[in-house]
Backbone of each chain as ProteinMPNN parsed JSONL, in Angstrom:
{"seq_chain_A": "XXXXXXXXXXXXXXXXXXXXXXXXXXXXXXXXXXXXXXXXXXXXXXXXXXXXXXXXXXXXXXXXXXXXXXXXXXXXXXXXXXXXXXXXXXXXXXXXXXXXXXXXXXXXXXXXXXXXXXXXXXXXXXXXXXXXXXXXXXXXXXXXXXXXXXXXXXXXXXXXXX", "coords_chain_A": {"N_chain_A": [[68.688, 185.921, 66.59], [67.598, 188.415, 66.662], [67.092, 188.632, 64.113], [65.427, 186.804, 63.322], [63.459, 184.902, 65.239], [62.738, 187.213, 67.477], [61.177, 189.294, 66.181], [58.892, 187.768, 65.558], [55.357, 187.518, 65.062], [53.878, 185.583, 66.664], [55.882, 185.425, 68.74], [56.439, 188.055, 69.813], [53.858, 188.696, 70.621], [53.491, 186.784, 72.966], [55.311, 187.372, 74.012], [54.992, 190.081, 74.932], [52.706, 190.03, 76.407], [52.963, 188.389, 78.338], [55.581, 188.56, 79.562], [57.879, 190.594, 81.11], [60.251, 191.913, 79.106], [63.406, 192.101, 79.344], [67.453, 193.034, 78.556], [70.524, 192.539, 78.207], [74.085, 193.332, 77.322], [76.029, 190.204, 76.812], [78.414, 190.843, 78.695], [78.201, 192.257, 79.934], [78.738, 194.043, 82.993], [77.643, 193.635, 86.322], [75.719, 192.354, 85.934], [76.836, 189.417, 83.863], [78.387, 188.414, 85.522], [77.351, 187.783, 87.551], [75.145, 185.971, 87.326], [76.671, 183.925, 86.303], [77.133, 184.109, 83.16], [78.485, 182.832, 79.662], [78.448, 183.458, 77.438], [76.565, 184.625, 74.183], [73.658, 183.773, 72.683], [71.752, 183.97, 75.634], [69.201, 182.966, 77.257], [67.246, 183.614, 80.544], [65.041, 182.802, 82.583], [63.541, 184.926, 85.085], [61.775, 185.081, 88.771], [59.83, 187.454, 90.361], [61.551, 188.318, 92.216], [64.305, 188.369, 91.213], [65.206, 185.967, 91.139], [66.857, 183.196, 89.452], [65.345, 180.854, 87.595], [65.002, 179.133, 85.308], [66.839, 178.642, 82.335], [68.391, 178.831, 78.938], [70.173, 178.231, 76.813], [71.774, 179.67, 73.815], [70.864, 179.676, 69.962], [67.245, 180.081, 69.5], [64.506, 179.264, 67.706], [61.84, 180.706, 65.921], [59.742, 179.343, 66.255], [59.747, 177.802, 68.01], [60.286, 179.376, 70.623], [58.19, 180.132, 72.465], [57.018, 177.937, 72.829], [59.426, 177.081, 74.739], [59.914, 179.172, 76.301], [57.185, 179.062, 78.067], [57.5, 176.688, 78.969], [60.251, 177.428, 80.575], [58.204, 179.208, 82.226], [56.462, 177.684, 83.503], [58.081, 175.892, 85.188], [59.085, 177.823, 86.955], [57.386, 178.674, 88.463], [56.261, 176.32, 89.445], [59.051, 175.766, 90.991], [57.744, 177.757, 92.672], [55.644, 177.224, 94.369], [53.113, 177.028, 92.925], [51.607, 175.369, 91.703], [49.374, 175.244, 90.163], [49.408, 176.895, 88.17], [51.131, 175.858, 87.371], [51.32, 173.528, 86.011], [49.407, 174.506, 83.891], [50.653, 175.783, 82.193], [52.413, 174.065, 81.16], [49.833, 172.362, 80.189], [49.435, 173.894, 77.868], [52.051, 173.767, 76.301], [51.927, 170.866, 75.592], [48.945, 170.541, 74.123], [48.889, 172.571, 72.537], [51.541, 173.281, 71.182], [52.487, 170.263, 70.176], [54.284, 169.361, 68.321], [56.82, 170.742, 68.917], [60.168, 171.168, 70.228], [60.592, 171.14, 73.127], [58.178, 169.587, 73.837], [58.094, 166.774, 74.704], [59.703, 166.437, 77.129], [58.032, 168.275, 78.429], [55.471, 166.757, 78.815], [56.784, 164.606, 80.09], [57.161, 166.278, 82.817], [54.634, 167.129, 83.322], [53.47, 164.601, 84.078], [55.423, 164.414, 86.366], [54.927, 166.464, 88.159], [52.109, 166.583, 88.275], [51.623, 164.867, 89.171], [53.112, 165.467, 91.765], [51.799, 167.259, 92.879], [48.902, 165.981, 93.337], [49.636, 163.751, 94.69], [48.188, 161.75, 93.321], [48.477, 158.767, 91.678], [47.99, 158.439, 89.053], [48.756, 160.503, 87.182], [51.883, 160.173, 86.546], [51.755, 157.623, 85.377], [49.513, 158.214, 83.336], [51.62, 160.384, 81.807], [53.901, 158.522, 81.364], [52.594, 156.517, 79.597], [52.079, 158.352, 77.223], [54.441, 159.531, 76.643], [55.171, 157.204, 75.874], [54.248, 156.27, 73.625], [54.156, 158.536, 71.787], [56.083, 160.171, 71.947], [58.593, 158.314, 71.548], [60.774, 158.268, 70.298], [62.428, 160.112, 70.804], [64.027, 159.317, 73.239], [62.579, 160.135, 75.244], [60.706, 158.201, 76.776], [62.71, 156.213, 78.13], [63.991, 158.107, 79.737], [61.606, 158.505, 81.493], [61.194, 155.763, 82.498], [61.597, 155.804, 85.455], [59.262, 156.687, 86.261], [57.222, 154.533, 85.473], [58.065, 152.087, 86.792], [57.795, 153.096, 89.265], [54.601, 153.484, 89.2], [54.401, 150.15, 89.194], [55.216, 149.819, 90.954], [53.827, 150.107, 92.83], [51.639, 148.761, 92.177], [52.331, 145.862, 93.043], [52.392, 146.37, 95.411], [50.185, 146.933, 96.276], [48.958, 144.187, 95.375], [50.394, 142.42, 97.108], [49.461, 143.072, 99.123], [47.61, 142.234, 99.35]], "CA_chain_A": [[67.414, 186.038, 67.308], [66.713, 189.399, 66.669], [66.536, 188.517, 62.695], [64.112, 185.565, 62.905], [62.748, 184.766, 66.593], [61.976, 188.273, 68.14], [60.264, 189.807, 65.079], [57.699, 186.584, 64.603], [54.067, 188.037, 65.378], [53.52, 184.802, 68.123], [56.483, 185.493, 70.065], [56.101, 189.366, 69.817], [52.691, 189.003, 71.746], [53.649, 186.429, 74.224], [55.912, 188.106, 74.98], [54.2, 191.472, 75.701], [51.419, 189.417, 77.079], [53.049, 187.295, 79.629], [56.81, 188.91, 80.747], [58.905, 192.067, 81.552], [61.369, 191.429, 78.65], [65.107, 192.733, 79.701], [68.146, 192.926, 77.641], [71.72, 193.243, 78.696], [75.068, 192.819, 76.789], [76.156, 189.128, 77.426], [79.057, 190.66, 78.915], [77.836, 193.367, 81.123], [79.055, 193.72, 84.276], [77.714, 192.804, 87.043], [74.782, 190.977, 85.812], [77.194, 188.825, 83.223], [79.092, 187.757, 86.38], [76.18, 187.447, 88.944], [74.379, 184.897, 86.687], [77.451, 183.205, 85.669], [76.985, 183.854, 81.311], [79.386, 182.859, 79.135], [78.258, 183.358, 75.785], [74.968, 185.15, 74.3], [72.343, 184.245, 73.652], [71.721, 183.228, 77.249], [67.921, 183.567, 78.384], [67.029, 183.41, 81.902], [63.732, 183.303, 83.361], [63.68, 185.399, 86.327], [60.488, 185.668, 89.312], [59.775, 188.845, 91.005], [62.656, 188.902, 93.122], [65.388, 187.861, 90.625], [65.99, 184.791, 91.197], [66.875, 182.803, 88.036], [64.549, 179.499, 87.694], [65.308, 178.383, 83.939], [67.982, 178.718, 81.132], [68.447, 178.297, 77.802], [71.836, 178.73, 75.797], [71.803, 179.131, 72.235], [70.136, 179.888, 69.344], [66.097, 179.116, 69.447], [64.089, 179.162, 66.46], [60.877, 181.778, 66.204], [58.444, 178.637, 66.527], [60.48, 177.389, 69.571], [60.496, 180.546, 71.002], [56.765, 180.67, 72.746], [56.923, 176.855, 74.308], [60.378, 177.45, 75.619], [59.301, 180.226, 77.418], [55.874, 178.532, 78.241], [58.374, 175.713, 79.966], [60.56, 178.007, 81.504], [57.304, 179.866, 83.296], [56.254, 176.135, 84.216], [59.213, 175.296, 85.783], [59.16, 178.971, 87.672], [55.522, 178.489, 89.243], [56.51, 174.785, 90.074], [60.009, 176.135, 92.292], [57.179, 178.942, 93.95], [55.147, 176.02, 94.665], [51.715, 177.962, 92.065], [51.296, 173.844, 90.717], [48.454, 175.026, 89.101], [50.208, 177.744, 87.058], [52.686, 175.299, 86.674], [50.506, 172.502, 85.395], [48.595, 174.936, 82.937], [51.535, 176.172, 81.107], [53.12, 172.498, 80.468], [49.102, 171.774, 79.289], [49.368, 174.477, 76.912], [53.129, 173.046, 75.657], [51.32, 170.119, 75.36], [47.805, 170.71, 73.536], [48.708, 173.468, 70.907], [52.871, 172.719, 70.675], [52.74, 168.843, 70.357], [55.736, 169.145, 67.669], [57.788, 171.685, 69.59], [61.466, 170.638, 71.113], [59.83, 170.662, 74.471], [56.758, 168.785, 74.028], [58.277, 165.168, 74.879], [59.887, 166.984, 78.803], [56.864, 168.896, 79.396], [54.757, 165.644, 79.028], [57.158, 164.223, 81.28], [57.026, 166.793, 83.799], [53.461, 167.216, 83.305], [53.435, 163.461, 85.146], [55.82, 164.227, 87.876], [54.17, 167.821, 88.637], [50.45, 166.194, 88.858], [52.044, 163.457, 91.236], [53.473, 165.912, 93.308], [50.738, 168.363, 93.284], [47.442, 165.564, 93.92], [49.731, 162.284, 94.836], [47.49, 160.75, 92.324], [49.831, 157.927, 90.138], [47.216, 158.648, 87.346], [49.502, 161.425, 86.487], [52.71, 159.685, 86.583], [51.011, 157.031, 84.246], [49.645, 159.147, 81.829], [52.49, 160.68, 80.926], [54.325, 157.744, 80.605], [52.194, 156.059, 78.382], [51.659, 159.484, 76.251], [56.497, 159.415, 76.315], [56.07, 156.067, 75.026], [53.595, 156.302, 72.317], [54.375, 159.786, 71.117], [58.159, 160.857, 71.854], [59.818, 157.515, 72.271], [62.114, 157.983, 69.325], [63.061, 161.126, 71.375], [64.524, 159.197, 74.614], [62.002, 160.344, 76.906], [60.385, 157.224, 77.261], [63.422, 155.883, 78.388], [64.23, 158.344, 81.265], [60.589, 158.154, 82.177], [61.03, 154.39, 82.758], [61.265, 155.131, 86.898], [57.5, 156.737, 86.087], [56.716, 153.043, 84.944], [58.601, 151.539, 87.86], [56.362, 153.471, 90.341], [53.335, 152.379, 89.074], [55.094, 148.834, 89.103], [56.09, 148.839, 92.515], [52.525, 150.448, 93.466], [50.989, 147.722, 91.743], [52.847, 145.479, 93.647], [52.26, 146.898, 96.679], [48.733, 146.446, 96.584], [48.736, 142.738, 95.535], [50.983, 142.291, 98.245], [48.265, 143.065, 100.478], [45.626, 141.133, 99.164]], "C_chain_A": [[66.674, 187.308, 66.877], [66.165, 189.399, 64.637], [65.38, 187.755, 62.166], [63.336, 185.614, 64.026], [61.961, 186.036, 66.778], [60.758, 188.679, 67.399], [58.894, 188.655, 64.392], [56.554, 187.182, 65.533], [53.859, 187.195, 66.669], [54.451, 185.327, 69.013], [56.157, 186.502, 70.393], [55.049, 189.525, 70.95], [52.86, 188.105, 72.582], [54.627, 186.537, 74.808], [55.401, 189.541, 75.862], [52.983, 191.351, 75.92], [51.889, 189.197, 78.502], [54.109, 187.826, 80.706], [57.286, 190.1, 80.315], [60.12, 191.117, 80.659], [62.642, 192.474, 79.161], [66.304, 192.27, 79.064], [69.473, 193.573, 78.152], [73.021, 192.669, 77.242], [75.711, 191.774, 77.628], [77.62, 189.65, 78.172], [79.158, 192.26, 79.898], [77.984, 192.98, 82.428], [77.937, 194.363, 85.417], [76.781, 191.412, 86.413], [75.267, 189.758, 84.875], [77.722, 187.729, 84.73], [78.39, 187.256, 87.896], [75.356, 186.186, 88.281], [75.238, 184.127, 85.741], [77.311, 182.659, 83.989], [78.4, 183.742, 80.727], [79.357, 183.363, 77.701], [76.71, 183.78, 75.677], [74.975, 184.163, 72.892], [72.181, 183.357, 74.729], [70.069, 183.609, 77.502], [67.781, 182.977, 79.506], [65.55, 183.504, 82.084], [63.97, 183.506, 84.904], [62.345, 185.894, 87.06], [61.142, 186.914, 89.6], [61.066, 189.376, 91.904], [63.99, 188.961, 92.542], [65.61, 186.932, 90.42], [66.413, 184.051, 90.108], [66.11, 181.249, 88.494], [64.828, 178.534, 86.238], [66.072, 179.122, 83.468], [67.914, 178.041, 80.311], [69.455, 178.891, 76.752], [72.037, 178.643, 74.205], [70.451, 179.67, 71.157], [68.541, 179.338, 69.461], [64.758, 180.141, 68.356], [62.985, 179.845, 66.927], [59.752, 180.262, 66.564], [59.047, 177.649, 67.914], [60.431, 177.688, 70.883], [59.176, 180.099, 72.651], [57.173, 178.739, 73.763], [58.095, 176.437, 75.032], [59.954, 178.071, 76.837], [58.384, 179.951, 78.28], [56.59, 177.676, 79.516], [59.224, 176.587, 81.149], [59.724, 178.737, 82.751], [56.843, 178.745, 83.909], [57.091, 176.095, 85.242], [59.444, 176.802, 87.334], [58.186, 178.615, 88.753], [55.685, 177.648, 90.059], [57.428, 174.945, 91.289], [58.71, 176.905, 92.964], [55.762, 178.403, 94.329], [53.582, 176.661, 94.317], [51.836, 176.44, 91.484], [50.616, 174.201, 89.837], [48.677, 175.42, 88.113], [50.805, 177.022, 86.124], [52.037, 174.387, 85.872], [49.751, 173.592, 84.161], [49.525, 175.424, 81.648], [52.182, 174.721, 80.624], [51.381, 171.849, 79.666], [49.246, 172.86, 78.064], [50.63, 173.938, 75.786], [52.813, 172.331, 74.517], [50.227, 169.775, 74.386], [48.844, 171.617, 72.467], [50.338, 173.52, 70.239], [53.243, 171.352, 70.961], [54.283, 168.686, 69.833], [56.969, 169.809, 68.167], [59.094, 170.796, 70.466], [60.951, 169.773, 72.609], [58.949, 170.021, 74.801], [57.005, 167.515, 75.131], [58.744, 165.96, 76.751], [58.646, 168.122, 79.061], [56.018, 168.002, 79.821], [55.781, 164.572, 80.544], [57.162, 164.834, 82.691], [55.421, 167.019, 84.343], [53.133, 165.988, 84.524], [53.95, 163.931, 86.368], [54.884, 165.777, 88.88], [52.601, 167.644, 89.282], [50.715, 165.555, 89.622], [52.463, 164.54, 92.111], [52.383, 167.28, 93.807], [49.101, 167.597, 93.909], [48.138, 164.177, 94.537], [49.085, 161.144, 94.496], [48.516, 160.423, 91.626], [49.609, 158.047, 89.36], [48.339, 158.938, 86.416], [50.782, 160.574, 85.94], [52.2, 158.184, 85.246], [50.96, 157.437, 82.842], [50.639, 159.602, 80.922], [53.811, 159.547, 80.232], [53.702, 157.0, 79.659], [52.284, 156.98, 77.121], [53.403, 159.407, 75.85], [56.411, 158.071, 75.49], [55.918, 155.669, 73.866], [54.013, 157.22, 71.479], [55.298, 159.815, 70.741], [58.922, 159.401, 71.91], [61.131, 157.099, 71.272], [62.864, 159.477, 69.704], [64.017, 160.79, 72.612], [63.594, 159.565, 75.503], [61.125, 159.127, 77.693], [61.057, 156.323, 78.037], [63.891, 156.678, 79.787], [63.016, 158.845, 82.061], [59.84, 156.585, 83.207], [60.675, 154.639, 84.483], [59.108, 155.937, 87.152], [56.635, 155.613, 86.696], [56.716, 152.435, 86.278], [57.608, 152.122, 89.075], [55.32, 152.882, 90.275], [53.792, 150.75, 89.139], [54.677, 148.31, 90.55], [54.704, 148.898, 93.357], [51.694, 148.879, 93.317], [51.404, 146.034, 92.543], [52.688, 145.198, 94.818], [50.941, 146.721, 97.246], [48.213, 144.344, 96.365], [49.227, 142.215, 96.433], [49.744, 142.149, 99.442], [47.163, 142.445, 100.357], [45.901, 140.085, 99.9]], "O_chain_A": [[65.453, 187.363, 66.735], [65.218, 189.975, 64.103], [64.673, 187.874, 61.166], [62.395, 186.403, 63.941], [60.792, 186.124, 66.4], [59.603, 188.506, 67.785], [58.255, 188.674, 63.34], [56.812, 187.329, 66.727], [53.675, 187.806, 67.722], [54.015, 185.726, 70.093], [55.44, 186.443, 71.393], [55.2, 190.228, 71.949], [52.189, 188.497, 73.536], [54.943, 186.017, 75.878], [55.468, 189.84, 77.054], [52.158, 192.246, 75.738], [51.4, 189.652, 79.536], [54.02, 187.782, 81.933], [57.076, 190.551, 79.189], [60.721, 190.123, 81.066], [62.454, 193.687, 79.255], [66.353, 191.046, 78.935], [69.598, 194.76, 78.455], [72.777, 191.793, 76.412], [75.998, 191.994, 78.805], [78.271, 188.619, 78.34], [80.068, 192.98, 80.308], [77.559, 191.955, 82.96], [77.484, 195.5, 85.288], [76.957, 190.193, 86.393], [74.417, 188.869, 84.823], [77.43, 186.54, 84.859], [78.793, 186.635, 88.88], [74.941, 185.389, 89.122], [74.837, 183.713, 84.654], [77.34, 181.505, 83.562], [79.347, 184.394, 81.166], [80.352, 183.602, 77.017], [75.83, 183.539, 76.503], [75.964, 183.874, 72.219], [72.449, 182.156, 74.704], [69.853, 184.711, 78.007], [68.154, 181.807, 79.603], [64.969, 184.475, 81.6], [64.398, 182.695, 85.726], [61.684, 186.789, 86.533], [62.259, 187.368, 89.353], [61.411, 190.529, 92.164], [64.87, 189.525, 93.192], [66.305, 186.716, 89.428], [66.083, 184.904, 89.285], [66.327, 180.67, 89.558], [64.825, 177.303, 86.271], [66.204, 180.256, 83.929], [67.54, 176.871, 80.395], [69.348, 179.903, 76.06], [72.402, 177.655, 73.567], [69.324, 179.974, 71.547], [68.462, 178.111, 69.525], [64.37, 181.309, 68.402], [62.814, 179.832, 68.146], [58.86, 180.546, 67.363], [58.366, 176.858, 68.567], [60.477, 176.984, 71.892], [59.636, 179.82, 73.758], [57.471, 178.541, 74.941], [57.985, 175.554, 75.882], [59.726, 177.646, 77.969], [58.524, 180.48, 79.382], [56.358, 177.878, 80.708], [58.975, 176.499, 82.351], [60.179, 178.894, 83.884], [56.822, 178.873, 85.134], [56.597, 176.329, 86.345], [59.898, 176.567, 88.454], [58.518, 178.286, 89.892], [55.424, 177.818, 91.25], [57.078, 174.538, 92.397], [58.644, 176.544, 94.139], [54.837, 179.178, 94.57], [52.823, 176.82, 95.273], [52.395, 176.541, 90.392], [50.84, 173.794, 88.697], [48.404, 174.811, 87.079], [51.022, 177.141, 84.918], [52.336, 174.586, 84.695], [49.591, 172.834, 83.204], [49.201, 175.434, 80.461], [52.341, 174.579, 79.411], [51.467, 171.035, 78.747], [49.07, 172.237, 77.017], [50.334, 173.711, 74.613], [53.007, 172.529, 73.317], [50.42, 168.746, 73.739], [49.51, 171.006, 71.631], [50.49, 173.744, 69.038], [54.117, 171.097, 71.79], [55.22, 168.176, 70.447], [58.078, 169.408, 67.816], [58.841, 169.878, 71.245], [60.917, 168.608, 73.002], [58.756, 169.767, 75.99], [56.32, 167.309, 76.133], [57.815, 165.887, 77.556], [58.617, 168.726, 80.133], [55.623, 168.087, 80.984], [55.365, 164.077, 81.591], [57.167, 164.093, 83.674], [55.09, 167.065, 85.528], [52.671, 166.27, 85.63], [53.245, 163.946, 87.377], [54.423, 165.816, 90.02], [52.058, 168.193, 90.241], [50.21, 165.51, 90.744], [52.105, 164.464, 93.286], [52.336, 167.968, 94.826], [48.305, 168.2, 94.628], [47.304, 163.363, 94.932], [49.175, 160.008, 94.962], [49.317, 161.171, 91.065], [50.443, 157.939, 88.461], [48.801, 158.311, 85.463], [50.677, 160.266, 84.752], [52.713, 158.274, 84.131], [51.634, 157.285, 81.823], [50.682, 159.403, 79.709], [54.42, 159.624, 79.165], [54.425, 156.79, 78.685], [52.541, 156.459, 76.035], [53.632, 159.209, 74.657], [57.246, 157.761, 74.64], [56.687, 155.054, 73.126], [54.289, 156.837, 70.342], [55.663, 159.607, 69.583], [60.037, 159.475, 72.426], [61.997, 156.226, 71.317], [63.758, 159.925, 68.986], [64.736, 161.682, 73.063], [63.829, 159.279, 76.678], [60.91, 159.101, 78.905], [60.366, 155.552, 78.702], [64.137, 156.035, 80.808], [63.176, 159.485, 83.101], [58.893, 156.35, 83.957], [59.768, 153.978, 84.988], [58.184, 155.671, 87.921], [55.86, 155.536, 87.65], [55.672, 152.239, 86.899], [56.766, 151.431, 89.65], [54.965, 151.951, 90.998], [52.706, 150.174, 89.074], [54.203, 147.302, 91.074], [54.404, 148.116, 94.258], [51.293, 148.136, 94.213], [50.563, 145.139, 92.465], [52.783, 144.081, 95.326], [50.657, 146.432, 98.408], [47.459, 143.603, 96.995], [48.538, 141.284, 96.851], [49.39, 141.315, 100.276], [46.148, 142.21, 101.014], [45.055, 139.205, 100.062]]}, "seq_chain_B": "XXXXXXXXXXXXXXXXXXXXXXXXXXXXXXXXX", "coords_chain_B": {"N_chain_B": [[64.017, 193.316, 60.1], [62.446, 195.474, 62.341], [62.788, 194.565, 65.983], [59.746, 193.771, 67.469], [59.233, 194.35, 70.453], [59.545, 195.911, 73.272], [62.258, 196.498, 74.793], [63.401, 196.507, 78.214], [66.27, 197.812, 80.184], [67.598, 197.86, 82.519], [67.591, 196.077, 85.614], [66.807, 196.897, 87.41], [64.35, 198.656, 87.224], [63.094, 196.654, 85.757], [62.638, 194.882, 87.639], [60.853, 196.035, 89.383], [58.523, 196.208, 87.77], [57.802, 194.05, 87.236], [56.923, 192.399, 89.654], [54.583, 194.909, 89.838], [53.072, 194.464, 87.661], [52.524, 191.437, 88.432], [54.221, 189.894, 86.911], [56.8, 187.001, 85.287], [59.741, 187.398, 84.48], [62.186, 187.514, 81.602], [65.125, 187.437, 81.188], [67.668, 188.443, 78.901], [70.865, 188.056, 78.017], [72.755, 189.486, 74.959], [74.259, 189.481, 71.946], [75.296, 192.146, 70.148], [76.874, 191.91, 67.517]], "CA_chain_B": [[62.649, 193.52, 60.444], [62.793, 195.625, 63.64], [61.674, 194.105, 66.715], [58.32, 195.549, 68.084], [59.173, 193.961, 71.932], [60.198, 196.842, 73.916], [63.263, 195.698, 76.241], [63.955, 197.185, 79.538], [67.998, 197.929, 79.921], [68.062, 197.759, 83.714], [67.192, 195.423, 85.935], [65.648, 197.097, 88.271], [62.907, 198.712, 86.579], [62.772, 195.314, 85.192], [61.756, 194.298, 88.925], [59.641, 196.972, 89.703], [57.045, 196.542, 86.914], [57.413, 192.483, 87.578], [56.22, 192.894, 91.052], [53.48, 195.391, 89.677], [52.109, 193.702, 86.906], [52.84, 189.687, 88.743], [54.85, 188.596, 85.949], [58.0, 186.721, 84.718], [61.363, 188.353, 83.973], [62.973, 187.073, 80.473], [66.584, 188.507, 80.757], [68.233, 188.181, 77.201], [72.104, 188.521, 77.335], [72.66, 189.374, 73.458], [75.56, 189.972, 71.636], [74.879, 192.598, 68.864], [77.454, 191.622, 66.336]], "C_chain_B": [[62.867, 194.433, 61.82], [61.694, 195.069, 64.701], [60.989, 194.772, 67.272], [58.648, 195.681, 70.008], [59.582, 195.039, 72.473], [60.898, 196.124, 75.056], [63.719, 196.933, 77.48], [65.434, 196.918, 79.375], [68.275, 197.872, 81.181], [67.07, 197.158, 84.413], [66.309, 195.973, 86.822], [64.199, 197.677, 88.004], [62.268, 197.656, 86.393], [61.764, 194.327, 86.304], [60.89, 194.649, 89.677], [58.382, 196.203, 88.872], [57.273, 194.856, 86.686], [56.679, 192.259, 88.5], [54.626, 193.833, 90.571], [52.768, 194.888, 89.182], [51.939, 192.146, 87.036], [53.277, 189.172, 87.548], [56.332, 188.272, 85.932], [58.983, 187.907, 84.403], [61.857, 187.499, 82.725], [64.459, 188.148, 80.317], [67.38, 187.445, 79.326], [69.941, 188.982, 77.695], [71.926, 188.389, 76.099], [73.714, 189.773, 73.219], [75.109, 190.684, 70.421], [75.939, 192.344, 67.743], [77.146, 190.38, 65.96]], "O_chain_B": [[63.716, 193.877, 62.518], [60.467, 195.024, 64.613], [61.152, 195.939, 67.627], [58.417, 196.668, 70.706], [60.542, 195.287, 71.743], [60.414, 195.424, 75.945], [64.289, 198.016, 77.346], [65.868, 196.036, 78.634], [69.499, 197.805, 81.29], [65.886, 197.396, 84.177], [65.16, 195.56, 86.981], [63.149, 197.241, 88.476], [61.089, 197.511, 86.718], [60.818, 193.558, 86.138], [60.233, 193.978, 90.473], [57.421, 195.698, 89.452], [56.704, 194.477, 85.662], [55.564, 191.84, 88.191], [53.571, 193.364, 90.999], [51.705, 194.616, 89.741], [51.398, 191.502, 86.138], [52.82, 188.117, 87.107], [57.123, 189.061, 86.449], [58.782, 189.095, 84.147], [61.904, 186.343, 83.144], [64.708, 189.149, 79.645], [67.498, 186.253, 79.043], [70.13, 190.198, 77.703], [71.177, 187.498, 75.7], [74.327, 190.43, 74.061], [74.536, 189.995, 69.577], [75.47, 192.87, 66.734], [77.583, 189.929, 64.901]]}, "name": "protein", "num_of_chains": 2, "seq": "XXXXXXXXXXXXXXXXXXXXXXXXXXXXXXXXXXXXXXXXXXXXXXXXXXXXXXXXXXXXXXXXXXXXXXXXXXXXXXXXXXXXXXXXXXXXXXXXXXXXXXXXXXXXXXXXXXXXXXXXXXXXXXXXXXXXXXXXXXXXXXXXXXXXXXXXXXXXXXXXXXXXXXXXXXXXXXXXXXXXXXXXXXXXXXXXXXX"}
């Protein structure tokens, strides 16, 4: 990490844009044994109080780096119930790292995050169509299927009543 | 290459100037060898 990743100009500044980077030996005590690490590299994303909200174990590549992180602050915002935060960092994933690891589960979360932030199905939709066209030689179309199934049963639900 | 990131070494500073400036924490266990 510190030969390829750290030293790449993008991560460099979003990192000393966006977070309080911190650096322990994976085998420092207490914090090795308070955040149950086994092995470095371990990143954590941690809010204001500590808490840990994401992880990621293992080597990750300098162009990886930035919509990892991007996901992990998603996923942070989303537990401290900031949707919008949370929704803006999975569109950024999204829009300017389409090819990135994470693209295909941010698009999926992207769906469940807009459903649970406007209870519009749009969302839930969208992203499944976008998993099935895009990523679906990734699997995510596949454990987006109960997406589908929602809109299904919705759809359903309303002819029902006609 | 050295990295330019400046890392905090203790957490609590780490949670101070999270709290000040409203941002994220990225803790990095690393193994230097």
């Amino acid at each position: 990490m510190d030969a390829v990743t750290y030293p790449d100009k993008n991560v460099t500044e979003f990192i000393k844009r966006n977070i309080i980077p911190l650096r322990v030996l994976s085998d420092a005590i207490p914090l090795s044994t308070d955040f149950n690490v086994h092995g470095a590299p371990t990143l954590i994303l941690l809010d204001t109080s500590g808490k840990e909200h994401y992880r990621a174990v293992g080597f990750i590549p300098a162009e990886e780096m930035v919509p990892l992180l991007l996901f992990g602050i998603a996923k942070t915002y989303f537990d401290l119930n900031q949707f919008d935060q949370a929704i803006q960092n999975l569109d950024v994933i999204i829009s300017e790292h389409p090819k990135s690891y994470m693209a295909p589960e941010a698009t999926y979360l992207r769906g469940v995050y807009g459903y649970k932030s406007t209870r519009d199905r749009k969302h839930l939709r969208q992203a499944y169509e976008k998993l099935r066209h895009e990523y679906k030689q990734r699997g995510w179309a596949i454990r987006a299927l109960p997406l589908a199934k929602s809109i299904i049963l919705l759809l359903a639900s309303y002819l029902w009543k006609r | 290459m050295e990295s330019m990131i400046k890392w905090e070494t203790d957490i609590d500073v780490a949670l101070s100037m999270a709290q000040n400036e409203k941002k994220l924490i990225l803790l990095d266990f690393f193994n230097p060898e």
